[in-house]
DSSP file (Angstrom, degrees, kcal/mol; ACC not computed):
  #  RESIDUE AA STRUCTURE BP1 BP2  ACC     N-H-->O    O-->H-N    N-H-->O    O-->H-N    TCO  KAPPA ALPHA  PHI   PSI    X-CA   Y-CA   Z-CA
    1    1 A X              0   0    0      0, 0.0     5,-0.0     0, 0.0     0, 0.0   0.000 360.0 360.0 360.0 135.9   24.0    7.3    4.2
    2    2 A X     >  -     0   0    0      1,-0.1     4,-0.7     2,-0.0     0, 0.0   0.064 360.0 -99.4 -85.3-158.6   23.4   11.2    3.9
    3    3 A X  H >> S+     0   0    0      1,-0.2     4,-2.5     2,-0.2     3,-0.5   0.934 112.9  49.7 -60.1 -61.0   20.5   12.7    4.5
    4    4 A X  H 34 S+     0   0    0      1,-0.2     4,-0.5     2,-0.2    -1,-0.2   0.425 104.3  65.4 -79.3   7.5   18.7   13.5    1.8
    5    5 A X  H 3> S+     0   0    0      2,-0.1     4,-1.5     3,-0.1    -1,-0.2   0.909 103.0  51.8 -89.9 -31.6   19.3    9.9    0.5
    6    6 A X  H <X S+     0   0    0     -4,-0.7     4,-0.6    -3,-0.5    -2,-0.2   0.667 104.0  50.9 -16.0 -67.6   17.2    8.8    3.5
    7    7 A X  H  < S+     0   0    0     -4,-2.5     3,-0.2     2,-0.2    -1,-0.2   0.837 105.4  56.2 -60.3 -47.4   14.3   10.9    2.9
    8    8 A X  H  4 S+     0   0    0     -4,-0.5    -2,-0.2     1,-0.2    -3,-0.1   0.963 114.9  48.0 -60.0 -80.8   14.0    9.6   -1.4
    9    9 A X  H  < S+     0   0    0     -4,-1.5     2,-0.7     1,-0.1    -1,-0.2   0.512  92.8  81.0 -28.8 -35.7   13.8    6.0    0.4
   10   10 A X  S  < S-     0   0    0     -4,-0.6    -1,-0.1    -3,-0.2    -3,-0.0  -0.533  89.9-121.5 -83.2 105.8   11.3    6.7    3.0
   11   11 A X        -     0   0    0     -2,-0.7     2,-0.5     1,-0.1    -1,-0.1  -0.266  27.4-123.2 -52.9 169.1    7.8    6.5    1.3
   12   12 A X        -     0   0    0      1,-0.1     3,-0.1    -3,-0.0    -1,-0.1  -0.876  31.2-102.2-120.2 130.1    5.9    9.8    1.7
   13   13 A X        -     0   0    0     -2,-0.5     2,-0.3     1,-0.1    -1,-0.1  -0.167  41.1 -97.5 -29.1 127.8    2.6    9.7    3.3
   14   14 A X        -     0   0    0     10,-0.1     2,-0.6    12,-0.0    12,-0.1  -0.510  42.3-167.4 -73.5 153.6   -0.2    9.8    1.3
   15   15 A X  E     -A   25   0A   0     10,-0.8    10,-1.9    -2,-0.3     3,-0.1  -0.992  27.3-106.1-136.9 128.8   -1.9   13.5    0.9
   16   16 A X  E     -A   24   0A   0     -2,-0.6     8,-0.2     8,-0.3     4,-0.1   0.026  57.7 -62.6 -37.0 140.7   -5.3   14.2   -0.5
   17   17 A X    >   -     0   0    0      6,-0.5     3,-1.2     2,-0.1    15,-0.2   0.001  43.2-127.4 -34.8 139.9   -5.7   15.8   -4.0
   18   18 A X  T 3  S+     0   0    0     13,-1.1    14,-0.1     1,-0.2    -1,-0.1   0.997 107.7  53.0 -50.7 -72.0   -4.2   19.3   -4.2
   19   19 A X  T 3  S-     0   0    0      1,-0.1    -1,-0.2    12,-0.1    -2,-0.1   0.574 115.4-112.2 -48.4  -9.7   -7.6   20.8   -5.7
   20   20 A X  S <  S+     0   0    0     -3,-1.2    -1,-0.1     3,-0.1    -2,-0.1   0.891  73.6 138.0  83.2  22.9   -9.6   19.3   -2.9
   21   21 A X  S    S-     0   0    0      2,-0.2    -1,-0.1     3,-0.0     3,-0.1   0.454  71.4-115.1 -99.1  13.7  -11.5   16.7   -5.1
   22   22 A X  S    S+     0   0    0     -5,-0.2     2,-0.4     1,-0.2    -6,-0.0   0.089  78.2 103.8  92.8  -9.0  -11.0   14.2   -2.3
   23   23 A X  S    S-     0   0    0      1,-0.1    -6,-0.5    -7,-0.1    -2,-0.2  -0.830  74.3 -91.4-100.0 152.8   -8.7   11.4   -3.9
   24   24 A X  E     -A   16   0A   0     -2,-0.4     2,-0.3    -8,-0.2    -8,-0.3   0.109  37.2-146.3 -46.8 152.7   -5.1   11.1   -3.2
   25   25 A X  E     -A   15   0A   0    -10,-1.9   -10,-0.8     8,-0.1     2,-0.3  -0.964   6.5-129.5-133.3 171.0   -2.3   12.6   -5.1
   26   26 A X  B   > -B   32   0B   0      6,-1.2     5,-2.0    -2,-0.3     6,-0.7  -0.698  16.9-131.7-114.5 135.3    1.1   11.8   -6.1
   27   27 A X  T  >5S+     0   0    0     -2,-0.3     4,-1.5     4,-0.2     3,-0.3   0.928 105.6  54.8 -47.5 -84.5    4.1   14.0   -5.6
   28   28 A X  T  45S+     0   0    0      1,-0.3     2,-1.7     2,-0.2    -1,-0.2   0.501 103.3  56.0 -12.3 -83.5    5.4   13.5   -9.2
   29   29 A X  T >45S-     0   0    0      3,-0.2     3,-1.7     1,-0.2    -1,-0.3  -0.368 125.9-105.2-130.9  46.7    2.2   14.6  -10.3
   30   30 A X  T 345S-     0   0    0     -2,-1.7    -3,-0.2     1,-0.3    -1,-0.2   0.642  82.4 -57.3  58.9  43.6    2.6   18.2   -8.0
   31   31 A X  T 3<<S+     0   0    0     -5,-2.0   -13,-1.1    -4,-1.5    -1,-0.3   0.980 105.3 146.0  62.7  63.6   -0.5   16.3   -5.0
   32   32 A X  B <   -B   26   0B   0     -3,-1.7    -6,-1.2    -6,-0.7    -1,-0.2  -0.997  56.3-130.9 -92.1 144.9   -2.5   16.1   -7.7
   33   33 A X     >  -     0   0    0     -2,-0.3     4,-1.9    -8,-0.2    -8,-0.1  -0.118  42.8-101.1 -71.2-176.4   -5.1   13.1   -8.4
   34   34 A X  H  > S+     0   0    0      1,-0.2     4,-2.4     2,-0.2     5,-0.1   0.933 119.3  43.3 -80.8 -32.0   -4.7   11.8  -11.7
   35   35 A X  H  > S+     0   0    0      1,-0.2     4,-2.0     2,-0.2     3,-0.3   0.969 113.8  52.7 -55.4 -41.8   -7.8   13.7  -13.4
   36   36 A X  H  > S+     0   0    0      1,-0.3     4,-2.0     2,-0.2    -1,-0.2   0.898 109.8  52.1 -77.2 -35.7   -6.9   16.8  -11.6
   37   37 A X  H  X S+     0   0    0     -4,-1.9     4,-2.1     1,-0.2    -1,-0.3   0.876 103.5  48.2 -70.9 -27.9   -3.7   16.4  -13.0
   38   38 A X  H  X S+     0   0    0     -4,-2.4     4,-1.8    -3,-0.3    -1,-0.2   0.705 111.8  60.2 -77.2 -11.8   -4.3   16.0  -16.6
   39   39 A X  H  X S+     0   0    0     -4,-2.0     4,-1.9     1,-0.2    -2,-0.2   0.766 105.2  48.6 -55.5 -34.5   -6.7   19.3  -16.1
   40   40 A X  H  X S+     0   0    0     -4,-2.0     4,-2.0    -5,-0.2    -2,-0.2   0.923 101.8  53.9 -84.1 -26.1   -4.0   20.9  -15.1
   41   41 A X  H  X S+     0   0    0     -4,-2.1     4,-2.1     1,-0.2     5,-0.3   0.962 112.8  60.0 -67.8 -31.6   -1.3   19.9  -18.2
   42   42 A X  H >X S+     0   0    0     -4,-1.8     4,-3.1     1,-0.2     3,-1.0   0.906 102.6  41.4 -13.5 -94.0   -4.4   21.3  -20.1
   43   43 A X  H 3X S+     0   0    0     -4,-1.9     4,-1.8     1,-0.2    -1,-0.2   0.793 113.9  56.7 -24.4 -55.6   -4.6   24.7  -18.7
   44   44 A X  H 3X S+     0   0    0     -4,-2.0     4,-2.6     2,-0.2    -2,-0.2   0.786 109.4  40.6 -68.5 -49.3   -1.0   24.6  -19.0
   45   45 A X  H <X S+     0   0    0     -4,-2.1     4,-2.5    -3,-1.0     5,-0.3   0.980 120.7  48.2 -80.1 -62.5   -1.0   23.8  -23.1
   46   46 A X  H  X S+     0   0    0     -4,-3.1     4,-1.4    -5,-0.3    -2,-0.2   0.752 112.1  45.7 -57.5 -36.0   -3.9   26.3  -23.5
   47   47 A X  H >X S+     0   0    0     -4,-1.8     4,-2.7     2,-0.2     3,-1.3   0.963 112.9  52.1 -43.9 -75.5   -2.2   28.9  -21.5
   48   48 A X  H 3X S+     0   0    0     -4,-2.6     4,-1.5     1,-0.3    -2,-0.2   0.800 110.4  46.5 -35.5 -44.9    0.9   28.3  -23.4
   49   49 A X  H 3X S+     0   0    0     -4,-2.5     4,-2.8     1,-0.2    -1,-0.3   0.877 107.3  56.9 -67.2 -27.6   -0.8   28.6  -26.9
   50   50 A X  H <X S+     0   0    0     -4,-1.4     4,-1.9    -3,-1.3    -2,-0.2   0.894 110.2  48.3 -83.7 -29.4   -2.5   31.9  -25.6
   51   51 A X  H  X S+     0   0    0     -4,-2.7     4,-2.2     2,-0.2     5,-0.4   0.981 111.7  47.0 -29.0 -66.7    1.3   33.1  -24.9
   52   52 A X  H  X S+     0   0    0     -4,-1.5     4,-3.6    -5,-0.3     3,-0.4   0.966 115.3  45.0 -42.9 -77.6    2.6   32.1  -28.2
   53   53 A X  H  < S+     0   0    0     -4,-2.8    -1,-0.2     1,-0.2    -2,-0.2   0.812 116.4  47.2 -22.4 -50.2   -0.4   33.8  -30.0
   54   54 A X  H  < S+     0   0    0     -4,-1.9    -2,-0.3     1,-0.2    -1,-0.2   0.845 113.6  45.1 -67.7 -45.8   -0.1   36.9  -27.8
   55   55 A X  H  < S+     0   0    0     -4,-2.2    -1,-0.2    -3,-0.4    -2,-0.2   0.430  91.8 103.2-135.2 -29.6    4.0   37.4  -28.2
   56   56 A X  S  < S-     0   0    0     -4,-3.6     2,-0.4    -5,-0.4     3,-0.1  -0.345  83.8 -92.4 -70.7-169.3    4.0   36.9  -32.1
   57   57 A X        -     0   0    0      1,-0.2    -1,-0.1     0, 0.0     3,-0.1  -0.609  47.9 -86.2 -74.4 133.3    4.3   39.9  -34.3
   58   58 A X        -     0   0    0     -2,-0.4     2,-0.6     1,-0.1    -1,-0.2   0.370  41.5-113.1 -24.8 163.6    1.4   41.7  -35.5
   59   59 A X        -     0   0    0      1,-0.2    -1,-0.1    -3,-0.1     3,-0.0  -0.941  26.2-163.9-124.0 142.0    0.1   40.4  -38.6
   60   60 A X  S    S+     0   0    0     -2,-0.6     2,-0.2    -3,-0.1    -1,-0.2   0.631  70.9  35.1-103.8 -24.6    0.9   43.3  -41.5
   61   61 A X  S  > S-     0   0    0      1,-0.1     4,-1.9     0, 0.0     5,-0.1  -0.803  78.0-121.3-125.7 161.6   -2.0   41.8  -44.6
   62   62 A X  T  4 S+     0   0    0     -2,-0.2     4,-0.2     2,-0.2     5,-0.1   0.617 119.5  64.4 -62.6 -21.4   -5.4   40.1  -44.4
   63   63 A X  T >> S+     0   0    0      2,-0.2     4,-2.2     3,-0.2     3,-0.8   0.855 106.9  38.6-102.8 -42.5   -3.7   37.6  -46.1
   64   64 A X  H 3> S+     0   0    0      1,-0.2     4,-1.6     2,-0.2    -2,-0.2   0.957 118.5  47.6 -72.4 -40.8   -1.3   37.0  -42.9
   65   65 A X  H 3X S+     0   0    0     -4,-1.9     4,-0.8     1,-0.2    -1,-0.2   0.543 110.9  52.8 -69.8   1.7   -4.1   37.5  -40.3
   66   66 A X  H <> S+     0   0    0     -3,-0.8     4,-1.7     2,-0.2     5,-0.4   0.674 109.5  49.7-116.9 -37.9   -6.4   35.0  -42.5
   67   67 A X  H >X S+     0   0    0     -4,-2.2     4,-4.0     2,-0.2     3,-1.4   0.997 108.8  54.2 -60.4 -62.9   -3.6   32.2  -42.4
   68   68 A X  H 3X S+     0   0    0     -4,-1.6     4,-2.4     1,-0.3    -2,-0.2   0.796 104.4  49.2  -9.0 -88.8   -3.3   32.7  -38.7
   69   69 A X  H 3X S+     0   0    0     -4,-0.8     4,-1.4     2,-0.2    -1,-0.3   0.839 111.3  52.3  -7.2 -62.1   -7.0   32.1  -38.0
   70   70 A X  H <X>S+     0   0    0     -4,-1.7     4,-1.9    -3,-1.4     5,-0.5   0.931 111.4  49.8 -70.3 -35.6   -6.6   28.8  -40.3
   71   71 A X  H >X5S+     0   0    0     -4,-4.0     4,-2.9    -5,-0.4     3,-1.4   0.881 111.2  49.2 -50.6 -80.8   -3.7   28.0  -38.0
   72   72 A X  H 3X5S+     0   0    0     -4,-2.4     4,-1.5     1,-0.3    -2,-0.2   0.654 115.1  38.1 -30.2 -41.1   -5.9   28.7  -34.9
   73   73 A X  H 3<5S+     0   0    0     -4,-1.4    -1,-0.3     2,-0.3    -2,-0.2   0.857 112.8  56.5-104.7 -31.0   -8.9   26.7  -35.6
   74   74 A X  H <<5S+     0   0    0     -4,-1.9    -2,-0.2    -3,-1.4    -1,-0.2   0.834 114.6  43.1 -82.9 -36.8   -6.8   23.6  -37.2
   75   75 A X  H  <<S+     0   0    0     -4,-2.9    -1,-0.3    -5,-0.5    -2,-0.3   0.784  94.8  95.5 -93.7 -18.6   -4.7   23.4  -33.8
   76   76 A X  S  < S-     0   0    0     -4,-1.5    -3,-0.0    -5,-0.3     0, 0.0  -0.470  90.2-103.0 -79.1 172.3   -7.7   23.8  -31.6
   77   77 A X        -     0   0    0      1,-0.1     2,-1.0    -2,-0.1    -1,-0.1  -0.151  37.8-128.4 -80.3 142.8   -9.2   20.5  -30.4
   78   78 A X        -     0   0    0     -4,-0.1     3,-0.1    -3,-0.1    -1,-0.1  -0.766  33.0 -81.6-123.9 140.3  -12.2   19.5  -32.2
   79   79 A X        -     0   0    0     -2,-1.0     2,-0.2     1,-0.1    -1,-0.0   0.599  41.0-116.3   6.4 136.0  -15.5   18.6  -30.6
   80   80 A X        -     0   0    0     -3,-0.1     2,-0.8     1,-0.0    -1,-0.1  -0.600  42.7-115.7 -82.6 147.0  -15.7   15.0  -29.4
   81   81 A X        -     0   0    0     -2,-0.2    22,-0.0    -3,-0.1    -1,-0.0  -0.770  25.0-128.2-101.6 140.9  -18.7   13.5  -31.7
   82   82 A X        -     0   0    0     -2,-0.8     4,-0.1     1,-0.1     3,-0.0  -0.121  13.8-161.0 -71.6 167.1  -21.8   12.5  -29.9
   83   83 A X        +     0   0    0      2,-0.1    10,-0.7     7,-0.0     2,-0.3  -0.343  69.1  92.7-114.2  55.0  -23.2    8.9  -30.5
   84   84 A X  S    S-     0   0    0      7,-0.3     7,-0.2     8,-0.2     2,-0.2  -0.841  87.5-110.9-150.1 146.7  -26.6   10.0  -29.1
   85   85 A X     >  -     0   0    0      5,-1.4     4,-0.9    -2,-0.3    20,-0.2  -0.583  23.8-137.8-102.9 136.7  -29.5   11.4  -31.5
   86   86 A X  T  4 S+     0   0    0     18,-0.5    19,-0.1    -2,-0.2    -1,-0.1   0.800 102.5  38.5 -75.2 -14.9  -29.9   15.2  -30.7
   87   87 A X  T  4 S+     0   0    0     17,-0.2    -1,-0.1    22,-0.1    18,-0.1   0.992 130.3  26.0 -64.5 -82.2  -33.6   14.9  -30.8
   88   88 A X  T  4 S-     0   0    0      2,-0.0    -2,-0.1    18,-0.0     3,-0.1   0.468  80.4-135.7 -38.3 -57.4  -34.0   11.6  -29.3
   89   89 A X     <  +     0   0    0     -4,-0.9     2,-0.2     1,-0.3    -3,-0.1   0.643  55.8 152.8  79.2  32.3  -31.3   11.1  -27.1
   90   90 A X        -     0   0    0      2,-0.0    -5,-1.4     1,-0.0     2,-0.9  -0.416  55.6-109.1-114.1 153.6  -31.3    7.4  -28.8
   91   91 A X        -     0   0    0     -7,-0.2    -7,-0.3    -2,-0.2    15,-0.0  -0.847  36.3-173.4-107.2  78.4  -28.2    5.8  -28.9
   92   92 A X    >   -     0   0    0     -2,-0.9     3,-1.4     1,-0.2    -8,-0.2   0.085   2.6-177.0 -51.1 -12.8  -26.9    5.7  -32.8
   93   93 A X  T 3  S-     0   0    0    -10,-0.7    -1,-0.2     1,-0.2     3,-0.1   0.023  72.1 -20.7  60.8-112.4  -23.6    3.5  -32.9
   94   94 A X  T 3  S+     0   0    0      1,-0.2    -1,-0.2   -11,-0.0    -2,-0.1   0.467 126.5  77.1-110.6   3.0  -22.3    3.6  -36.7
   95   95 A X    <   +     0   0    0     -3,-1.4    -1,-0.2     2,-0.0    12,-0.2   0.240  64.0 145.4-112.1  67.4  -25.2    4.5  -38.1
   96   96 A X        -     0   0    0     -4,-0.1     2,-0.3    10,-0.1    10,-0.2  -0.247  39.7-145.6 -54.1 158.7  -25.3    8.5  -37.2
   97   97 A X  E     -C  105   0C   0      8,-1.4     8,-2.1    12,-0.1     2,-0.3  -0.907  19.5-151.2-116.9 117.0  -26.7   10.8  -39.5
   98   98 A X  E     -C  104   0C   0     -2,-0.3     2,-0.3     6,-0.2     6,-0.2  -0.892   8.0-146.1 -92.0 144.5  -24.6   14.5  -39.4
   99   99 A X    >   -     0   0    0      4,-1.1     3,-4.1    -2,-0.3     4,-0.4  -0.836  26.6-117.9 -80.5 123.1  -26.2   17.4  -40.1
  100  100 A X  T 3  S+     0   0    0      1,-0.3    -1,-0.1    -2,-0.3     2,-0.0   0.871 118.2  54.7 -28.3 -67.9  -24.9   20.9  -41.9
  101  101 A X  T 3  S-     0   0    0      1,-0.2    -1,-0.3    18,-0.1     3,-0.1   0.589 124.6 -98.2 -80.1  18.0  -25.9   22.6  -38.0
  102  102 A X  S <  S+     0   0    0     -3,-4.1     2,-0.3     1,-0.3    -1,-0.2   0.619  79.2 116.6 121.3 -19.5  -23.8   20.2  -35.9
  103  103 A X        -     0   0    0     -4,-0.4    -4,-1.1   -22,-0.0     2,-0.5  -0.845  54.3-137.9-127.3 157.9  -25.8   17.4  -34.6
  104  104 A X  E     -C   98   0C   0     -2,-0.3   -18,-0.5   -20,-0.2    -6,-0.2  -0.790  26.9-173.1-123.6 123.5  -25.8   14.3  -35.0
  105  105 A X  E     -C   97   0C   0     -8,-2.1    -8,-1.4    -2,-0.5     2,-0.3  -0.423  21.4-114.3-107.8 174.3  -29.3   12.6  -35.5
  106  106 A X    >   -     0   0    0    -10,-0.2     3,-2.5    -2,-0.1   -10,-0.1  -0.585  51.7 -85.7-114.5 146.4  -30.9    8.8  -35.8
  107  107 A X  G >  S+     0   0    0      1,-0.3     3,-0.6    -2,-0.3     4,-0.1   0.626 132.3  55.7 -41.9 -37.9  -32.6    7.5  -38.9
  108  108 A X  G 3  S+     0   0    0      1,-0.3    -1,-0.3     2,-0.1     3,-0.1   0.773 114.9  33.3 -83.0 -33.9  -35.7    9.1  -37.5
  109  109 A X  G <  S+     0   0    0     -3,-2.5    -1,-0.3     1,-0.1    -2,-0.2  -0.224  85.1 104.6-116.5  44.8  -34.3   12.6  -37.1
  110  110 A X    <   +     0   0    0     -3,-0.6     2,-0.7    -5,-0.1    -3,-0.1   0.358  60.0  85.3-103.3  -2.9  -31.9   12.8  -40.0
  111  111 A X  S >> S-     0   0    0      1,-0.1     4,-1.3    -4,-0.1     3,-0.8  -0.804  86.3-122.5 -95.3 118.8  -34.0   15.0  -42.2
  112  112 A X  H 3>>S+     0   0    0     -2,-0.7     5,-1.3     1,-0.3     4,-0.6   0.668 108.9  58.9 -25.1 -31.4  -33.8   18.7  -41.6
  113  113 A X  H >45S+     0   0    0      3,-0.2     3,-0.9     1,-0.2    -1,-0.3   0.940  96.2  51.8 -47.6 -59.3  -37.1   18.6  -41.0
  114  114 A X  H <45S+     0   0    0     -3,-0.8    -2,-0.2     1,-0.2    -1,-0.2   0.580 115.6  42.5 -45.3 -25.1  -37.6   16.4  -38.3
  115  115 A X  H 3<5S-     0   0    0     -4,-1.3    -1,-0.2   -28,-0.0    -2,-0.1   0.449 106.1-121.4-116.4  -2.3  -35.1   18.1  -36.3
  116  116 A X  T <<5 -     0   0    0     -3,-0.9    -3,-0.2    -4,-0.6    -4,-0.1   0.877  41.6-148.5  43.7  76.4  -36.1   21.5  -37.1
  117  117 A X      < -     0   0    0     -5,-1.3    -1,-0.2    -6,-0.1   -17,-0.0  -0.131  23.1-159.6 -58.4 137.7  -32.7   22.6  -38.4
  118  118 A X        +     0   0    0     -3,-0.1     2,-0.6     2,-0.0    -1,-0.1   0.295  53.9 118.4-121.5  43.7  -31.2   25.8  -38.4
  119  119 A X        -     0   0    0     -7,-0.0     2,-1.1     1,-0.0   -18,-0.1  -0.756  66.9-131.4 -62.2  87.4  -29.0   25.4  -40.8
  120  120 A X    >>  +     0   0    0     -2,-0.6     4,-1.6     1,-0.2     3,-0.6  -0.535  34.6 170.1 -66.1  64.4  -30.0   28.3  -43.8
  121  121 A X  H 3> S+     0   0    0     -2,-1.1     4,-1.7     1,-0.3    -1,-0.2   0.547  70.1  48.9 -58.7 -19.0  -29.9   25.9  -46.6
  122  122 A X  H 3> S+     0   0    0      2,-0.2     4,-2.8     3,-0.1    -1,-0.3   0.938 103.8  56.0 -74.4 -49.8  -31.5   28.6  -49.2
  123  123 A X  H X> S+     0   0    0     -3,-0.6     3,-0.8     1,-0.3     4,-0.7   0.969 112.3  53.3 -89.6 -85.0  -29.0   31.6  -48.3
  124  124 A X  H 3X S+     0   0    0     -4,-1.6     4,-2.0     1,-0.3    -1,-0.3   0.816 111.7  41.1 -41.9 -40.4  -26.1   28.5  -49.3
  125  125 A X  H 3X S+     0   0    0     -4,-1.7     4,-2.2     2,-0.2    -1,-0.3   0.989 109.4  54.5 -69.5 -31.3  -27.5   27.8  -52.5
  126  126 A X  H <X S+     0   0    0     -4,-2.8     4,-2.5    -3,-0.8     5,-0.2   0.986 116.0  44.9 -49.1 -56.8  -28.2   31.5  -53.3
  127  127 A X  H  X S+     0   0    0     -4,-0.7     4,-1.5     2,-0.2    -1,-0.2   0.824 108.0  55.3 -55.9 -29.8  -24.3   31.7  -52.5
  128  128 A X  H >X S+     0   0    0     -4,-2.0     4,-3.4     2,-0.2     3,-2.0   0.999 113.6  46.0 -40.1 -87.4  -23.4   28.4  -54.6
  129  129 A X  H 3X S+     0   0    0     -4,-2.2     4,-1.8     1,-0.3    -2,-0.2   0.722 108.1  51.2 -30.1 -64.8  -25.2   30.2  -57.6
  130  130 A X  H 3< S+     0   0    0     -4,-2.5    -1,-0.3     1,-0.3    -2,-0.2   0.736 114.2  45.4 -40.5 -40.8  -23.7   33.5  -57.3
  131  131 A X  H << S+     0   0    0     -3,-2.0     3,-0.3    -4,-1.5    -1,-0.3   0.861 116.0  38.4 -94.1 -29.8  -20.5   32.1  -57.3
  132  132 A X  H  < S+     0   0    0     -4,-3.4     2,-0.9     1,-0.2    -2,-0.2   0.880 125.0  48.8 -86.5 -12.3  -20.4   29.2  -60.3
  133  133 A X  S  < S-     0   0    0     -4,-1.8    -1,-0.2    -5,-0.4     3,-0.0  -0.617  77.2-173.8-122.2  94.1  -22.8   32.1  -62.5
  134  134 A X        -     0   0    0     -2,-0.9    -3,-0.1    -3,-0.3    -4,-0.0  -0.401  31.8 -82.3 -72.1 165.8  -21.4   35.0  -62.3
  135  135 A X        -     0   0    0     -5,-0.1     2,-0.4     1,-0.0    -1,-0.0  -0.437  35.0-156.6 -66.7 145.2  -23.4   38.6  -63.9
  136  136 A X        -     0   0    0     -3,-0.0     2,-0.5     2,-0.0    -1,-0.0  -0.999  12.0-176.1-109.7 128.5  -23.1   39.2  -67.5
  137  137 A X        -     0   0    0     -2,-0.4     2,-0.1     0, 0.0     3,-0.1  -0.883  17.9-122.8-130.3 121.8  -23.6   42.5  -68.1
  138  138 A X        -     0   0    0     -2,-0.5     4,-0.1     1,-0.1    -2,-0.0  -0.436  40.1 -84.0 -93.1 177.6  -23.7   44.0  -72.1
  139  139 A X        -     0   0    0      1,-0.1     3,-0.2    -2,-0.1    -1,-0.1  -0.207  31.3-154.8 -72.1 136.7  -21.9   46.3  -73.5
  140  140 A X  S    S+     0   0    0      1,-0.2     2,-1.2    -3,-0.1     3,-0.2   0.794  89.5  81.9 -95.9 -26.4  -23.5   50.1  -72.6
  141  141 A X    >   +     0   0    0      1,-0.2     3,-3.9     2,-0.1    -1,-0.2  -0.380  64.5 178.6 -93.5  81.4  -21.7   51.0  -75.7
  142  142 A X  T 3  S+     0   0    0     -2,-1.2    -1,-0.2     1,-0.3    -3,-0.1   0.733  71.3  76.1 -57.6 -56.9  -24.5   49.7  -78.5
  143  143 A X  T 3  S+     0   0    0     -3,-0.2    -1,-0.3     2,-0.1     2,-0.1   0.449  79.6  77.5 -40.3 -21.1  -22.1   51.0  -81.3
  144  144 A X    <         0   0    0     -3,-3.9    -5,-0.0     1,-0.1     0, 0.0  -0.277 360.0 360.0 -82.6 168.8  -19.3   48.0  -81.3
  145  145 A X              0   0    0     -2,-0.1    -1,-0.1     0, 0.0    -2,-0.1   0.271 360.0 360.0-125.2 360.0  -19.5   45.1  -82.7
């Protein structure tokens, strides 16, 4: 039996987490504990994307830099949703109320009032309007028909 066959066989001591968070870690998993390790494959994918991004080619229209973007935000991870009232801190199950700013309220806080929203619900209808009635403007020249 060589050497190094010898060595594979032999359990390995255990050694405390690489990061210092005080639980063991696993060779496979580079001394890292198991949290510490799935922190790191994180870093690692986020790092990786921030490569990718950096390395592609310049983007040449608004129309290529505006896909991009949709790219960007559609692959980053999105927010875990809370089941806790933002007001309250009351525990809300299935029956959550979300809110236009983001937070997710209880039966009690689900009115923009109640929660003191800041959410600029006027400015979005002014934009609603503007866009389904557009100006009509008459003709400067009185003479046509």
């Amino acid at each position: 039996m060589s050497e190094s066959q010898s060595q594979i066989s032999q359990p390995t001591s255990p050694r405390k987490c690489a990061r210092g968070c005080g639980f063991f870690g696993h060779p496979e998993n580079k001394f890292l504990c198991s949290k510490c390790y799935a922190d790191y494959l994180k870093e690692e994918i986020a790092k990786s994307a921030a490569v990718v991004t950096l390395t592609s080619s310049p983007c040449k229209t608004l129309k290529d830099s505006t896909a991009n973007a949709d790219l960007a935000a559609e692959s980053a991870p999105a927010p875990a949703k809370s089941n806790r009232c933002f007001c309250c801190k009351k525990k809300v199950g299935l029956m959550s109320f979300g809110c236009r700013c983001g937070g997710t309220f209880c039966g009690r806080h689900r009115y923009p009032e109640e929660h003191k929203c800041d959410f600029d619900f006027k400015d979005l209808g002014r934009k609603v309007l503007a866009k389904e009635n557009p100006a009509i403007t008459a003709d400067k020249l009185p003479e046509r028909i």
